[in-house]
C-alpha positions as CSV (number, residue, x, y, z in Angstrom):
1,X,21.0,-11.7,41.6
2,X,24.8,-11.6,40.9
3,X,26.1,-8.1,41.0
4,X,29.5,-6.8,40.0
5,X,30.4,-6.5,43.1
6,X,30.0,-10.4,43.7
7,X,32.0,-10.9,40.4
8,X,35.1,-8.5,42.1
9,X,34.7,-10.7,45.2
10,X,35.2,-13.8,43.4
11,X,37.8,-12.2,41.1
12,X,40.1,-10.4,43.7
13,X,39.5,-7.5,41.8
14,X,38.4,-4.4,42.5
15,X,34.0,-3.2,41.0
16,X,35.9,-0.5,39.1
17,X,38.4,-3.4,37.6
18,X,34.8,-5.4,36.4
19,X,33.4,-2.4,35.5
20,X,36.3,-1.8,32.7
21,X,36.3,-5.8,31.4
22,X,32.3,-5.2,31.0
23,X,31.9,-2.0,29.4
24,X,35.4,-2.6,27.3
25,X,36.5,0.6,28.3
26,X,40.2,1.7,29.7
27,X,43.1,-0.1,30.3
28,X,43.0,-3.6,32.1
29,X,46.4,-6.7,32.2
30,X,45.3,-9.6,30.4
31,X,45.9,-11.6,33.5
32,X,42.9,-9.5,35.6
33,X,41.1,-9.7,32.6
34,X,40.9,-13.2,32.4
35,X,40.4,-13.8,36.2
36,X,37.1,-11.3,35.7
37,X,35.8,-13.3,32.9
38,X,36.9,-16.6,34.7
39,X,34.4,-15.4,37.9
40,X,31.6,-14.2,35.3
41,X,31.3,-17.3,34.1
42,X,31.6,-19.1,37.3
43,X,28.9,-17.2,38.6
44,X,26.7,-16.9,35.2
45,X,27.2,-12.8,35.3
46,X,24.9,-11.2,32.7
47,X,25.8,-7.4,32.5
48,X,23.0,-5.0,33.0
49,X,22.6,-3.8,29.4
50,X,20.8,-0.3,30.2
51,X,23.6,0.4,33.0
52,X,26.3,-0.5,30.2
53,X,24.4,1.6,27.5
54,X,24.3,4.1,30.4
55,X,28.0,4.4,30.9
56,X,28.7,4.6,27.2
57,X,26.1,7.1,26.7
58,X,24.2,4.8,24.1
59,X,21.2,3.1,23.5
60,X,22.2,1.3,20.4
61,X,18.8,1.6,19.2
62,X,18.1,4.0,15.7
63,X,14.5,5.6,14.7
64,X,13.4,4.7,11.3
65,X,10.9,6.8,10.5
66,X,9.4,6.3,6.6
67,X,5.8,7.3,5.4
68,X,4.6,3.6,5.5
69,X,5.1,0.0,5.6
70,X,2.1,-0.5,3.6
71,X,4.0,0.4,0.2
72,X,6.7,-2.1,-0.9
73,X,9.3,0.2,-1.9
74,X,9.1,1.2,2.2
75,X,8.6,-2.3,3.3
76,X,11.9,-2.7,1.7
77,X,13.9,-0.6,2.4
78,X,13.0,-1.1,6.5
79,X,13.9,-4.8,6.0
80,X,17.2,-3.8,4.7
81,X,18.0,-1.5,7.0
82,X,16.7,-3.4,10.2
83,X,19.3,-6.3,8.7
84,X,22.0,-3.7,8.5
85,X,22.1,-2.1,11.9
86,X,21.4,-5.9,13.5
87,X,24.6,-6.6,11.7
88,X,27.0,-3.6,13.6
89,X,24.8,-4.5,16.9
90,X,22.0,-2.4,17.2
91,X,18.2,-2.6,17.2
92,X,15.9,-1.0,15.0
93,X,12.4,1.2,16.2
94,X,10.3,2.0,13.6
95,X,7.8,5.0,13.0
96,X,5.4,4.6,10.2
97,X,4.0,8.6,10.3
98,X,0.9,7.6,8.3
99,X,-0.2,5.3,11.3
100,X,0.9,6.9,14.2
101,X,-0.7,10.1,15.3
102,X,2.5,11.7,16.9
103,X,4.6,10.8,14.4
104,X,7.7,12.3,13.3
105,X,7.6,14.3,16.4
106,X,7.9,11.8,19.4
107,X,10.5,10.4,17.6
108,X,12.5,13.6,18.1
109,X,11.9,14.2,21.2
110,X,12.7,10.3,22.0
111,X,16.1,11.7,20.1
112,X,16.7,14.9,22.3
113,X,15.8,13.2,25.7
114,X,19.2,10.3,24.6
115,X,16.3,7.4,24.7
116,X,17.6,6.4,21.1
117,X,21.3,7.2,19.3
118,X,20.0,8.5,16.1
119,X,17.2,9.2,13.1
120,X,16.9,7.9,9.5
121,X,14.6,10.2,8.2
122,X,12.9,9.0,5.1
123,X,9.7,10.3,5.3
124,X,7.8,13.5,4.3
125,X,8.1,16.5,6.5
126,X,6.3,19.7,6.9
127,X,9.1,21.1,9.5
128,X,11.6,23.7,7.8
129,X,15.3,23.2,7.6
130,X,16.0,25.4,10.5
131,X,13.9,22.5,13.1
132,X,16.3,19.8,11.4
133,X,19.6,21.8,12.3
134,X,18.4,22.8,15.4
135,X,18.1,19.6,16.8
136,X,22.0,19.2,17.1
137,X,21.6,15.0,17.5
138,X,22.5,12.3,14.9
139,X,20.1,12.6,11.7
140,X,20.6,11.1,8.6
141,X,18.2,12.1,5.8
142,X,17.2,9.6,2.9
143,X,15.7,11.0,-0.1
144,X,14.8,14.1,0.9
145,X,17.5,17.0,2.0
146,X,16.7,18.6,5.4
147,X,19.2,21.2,5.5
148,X,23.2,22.0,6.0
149,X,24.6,19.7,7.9
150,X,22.4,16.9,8.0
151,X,24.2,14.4,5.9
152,X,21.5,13.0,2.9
153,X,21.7,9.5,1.1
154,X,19.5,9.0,-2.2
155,X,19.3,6.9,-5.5
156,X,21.0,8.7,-8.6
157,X,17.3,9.5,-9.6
158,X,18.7,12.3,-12.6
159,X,20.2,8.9,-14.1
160,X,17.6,6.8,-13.7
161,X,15.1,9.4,-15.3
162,X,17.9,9.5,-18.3
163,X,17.8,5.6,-18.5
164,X,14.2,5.9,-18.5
165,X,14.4,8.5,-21.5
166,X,16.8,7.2,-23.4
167,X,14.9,3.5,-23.5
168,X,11.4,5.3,-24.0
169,X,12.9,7.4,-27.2
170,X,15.3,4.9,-28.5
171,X,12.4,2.2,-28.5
172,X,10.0,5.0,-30.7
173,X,7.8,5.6,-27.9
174,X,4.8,8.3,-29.2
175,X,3.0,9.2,-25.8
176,X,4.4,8.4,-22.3
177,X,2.7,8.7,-19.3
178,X,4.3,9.3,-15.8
179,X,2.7,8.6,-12.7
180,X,3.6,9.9,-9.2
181,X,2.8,11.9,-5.8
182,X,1.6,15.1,-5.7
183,X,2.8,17.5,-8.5
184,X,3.5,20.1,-5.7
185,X,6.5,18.3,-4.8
186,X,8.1,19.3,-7.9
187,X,9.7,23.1,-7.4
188,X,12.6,24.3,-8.1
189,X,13.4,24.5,-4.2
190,X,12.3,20.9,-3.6
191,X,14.1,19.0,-1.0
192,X,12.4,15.4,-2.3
193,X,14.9,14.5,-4.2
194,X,12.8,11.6,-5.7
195,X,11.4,14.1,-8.2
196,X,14.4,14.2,-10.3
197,X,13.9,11.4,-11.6
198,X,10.4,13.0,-13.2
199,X,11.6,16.0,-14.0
200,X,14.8,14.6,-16.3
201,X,12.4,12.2,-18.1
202,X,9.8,15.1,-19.1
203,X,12.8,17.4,-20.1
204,X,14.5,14.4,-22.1
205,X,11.1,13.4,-24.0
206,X,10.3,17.4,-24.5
207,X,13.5,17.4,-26.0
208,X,13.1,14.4,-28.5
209,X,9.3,15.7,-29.6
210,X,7.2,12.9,-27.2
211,X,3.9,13.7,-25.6
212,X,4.7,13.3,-22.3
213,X,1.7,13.5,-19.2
214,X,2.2,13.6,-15.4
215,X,-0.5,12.0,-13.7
216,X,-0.6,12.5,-10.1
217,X,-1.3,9.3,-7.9
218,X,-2.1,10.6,-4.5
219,X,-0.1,10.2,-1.9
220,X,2.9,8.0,-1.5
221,X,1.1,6.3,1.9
222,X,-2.5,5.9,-0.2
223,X,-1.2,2.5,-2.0
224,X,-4.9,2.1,-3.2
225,X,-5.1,5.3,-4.9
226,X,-2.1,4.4,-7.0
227,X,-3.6,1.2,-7.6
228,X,-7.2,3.7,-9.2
229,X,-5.3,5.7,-11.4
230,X,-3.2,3.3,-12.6
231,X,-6.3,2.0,-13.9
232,X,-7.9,4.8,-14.6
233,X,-4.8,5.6,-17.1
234,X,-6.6,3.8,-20.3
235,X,-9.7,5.7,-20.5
236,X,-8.3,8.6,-19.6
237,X,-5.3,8.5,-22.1
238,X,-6.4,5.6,-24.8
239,X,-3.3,6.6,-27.4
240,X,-1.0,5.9,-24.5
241,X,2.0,3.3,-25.5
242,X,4.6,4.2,-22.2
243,X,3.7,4.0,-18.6
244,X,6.0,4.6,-16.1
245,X,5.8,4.5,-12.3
246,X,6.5,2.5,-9.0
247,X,6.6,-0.9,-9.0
248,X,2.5,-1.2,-7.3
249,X,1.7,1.7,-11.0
250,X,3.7,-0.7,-13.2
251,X,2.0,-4.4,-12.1
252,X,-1.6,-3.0,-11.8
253,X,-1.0,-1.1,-15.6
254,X,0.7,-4.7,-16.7
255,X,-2.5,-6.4,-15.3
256,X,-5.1,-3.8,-16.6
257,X,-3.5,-3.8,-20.2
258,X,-3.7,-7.4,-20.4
259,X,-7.7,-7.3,-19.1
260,X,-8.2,-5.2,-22.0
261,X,-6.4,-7.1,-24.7
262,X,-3.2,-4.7,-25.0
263,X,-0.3,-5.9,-26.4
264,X,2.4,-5.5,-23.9
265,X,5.4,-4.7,-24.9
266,X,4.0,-4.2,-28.8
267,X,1.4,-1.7,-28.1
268,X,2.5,-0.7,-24.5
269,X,5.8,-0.2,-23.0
270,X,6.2,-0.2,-19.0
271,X,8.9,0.7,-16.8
272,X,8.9,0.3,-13.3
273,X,11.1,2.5,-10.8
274,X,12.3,0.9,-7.6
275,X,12.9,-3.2,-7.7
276,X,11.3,-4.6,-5.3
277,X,9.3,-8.1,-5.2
278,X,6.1,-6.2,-6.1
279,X,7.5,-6.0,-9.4
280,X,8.2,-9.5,-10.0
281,X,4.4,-10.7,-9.0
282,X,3.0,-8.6,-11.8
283,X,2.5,-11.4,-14.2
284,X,5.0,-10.6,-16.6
285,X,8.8,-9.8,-15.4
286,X,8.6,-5.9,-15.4
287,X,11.4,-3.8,-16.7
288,X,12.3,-1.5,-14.2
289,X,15.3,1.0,-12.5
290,X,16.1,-0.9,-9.6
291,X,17.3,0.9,-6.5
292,X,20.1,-0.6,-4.5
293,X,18.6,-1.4,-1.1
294,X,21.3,-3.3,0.1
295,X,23.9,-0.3,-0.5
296,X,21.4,2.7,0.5
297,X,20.9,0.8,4.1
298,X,24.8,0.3,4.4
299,X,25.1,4.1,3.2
300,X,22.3,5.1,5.9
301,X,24.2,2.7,8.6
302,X,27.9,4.5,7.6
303,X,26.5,8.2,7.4
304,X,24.8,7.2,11.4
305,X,28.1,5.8,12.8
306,X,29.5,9.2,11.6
307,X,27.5,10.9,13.1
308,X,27.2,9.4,16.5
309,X,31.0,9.3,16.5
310,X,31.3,12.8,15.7
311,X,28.4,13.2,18.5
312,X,30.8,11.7,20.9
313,X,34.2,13.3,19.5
314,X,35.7,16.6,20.4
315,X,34.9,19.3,18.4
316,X,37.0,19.3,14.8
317,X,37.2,15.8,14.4
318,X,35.4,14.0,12.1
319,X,34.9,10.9,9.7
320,X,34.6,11.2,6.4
321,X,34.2,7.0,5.4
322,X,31.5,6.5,2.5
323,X,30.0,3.0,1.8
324,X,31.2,1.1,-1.2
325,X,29.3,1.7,-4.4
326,X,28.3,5.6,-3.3
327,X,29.5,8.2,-4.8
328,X,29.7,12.0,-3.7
329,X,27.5,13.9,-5.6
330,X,28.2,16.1,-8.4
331,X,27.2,18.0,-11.0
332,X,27.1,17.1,-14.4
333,X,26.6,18.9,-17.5
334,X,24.2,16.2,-18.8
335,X,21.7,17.4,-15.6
336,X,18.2,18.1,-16.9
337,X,18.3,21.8,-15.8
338,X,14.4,21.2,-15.0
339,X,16.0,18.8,-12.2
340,X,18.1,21.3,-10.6
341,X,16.2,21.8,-7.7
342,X,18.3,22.0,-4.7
343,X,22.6,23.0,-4.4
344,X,24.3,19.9,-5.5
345,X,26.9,20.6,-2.6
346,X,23.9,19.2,-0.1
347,X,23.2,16.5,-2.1
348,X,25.6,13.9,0.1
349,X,25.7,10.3,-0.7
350,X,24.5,9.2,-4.0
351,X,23.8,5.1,-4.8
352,X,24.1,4.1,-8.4
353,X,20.4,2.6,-9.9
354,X,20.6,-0.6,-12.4
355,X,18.4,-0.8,-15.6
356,X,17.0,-4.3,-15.6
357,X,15.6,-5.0,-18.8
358,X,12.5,-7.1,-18.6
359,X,9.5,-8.7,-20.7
360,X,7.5,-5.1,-20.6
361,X,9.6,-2.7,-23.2
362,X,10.7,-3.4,-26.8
């Protein structure tokens, strides 16, 4: 097997001279330079990739850990985000916490022990903000805040929930129904950001003198219990004219409404929230609040390069580069106050949601 050291040999160079030419690292004339690649080639030199992650102190390989792969919205957002760290070079392992029994966990001991170069954290976690901070490795947090210092990317869910409002009361809607996880998610000191959304359409339609029900769906990893109550809507609420829920709520309401004869959009609005493919297999092309995968993964991908440069920086430097189409976030007086549930100082990167108008609202 051909070493460095047979590369120097054939190079006249010294192994620390191949050394710099492999790992790109330090000062080298372009004359050695070329006689070291000249030999690798000649000799069909493959770098050891582990002794070259080694001597950078990488492993270019990022957890993803998300709640499932079995929901579409997580299915994704993976696929986006596997394409965008194989763009800047690096490999993708994912956790799925709802089918491994470790979960979350291994991951960050995998973290701590160096075997990976960072998290995305988009999943739900029962650990307190103080675990998060103390971990003192590259996290990025999606959807959910973990606390100071770990740098968050989300949807702008307070404007999607007014999009969702303002289409809902502008189109003369009488009785909405929401459907979504667990209703415990929803306190003022909630972290799962996802909720705004909720909370600024039940303030908006409170507001404007629409009934407005929550009904909860289980949780987000039970895709078949979403599918039940999505179902189950119509007898339980038969003056209902507004559904509105993820993508998997929106297709199976579109499909049950049209089992039972219901006029959609005439008799039944229904808006889907996320934009993925699920809602374009629902039979008729859903309106829906779609969610910008493409920028949230280049958001995730920027806020981790931040952080493992700033991992490998002297102390008091630091990047402060934001992918195009985010925006910091801030607060705005038009904020459903039933939506201010965490300091909007934590609330990082923000990616713009798109109202896509569709053959299910009036």
């Amino acid at each position: 097997m051909v070493g460095m050291r047979d590369v120097a040999k054939q190079a006249g160079v010294s192994v620390s001279t191949v050394s710099l030419v492999v790992n790109n690292a330090g000062y080298v004339s372009d004359d050695m330079r070329a006689k070291v690649e000249a030999a690798m080639q000649s000799l069909n030199y493959i770098p050891n990739e582990l002794a070259r992650n080694l001597y950078r102190n990488r492993t270019n390989t990022i957890g993803v850990i998300v709640p499932t792969i079995l929901h579409p919205f997580f299915a994704t957002l993976t696929a986006h985000l596997q394409r965008e760290f194989a763009s800047r070079g690096l490999k993708t392992l994912l956790c799925s916490t709802a089918d491994a029994a470790t979960g979350e966990s291994e991951y960050v001991n995998m973290l701590q022990r160096h075997m990976m170069d960072g998290i995305i954290m988009a999943a739900h976690t029962e650990h307190q903000p103080d675990y998060w901070t103390s971990i003192h490795r590259p996290i990025v947090a999606f959807d959910r805040i973990l606390g100071a210092g770990v740098p968050a990317v989300h949807s702008d869910h307070e404007t999607g929930g007014r999009i969702i409002a303002r289409q809902l009361i502008d189109s003369g809607a009488r009785h909405v129904v929401l459907v979504g996880g667990p209703r415990s998610q929803f306190t003022k000191s909630t972290t799962f950001l996802t909720v705004r959304y909720h909370l600024t359409v039940e303030q908006m339609l409170a507001d404007a003198g629409i009934a407005c029900d929550y009904v909860e769906a289980g949780s987000v990893t039970d895709v078949v219990a979403h599918e039940a109550t999505a179902a189950a809507i119509f007898e339980r609420y038969p003056d209902v004219d507004a559904i509105v829920g993820s993508d998997v709520v929106a297709a199976v309401a579109l499909q049950e409404a049209e089992r039972r004869g219901i006029d959609v959009p005439g008799s039944l609005q229904i808006i889907a929230y996320d934009g993925t493919m699920a809602a374009e297999l629902a039979g008729k092309r859903l309106t829906v609040v779609r969610q910008d995968f493409p920028a949230i993964a280049a958001a995730l991908a920027d806020q981790m390069d931040q952080q493992i440069e700033a991992a490998n920086k002297p102390a008091g430097k630091s990047a402060s580069k934001q992918s195009d189409g985010a925006v910091q976030a801030e607060r705005t007086e038009d904020s459903a106050d039933s939506a201010d549930s965490v300091d909007s100082g934590q609330l990082g990167i923000v990616i713009p949601v798109t109202f896509v108008p569709g053959e299910t609202t009036r």
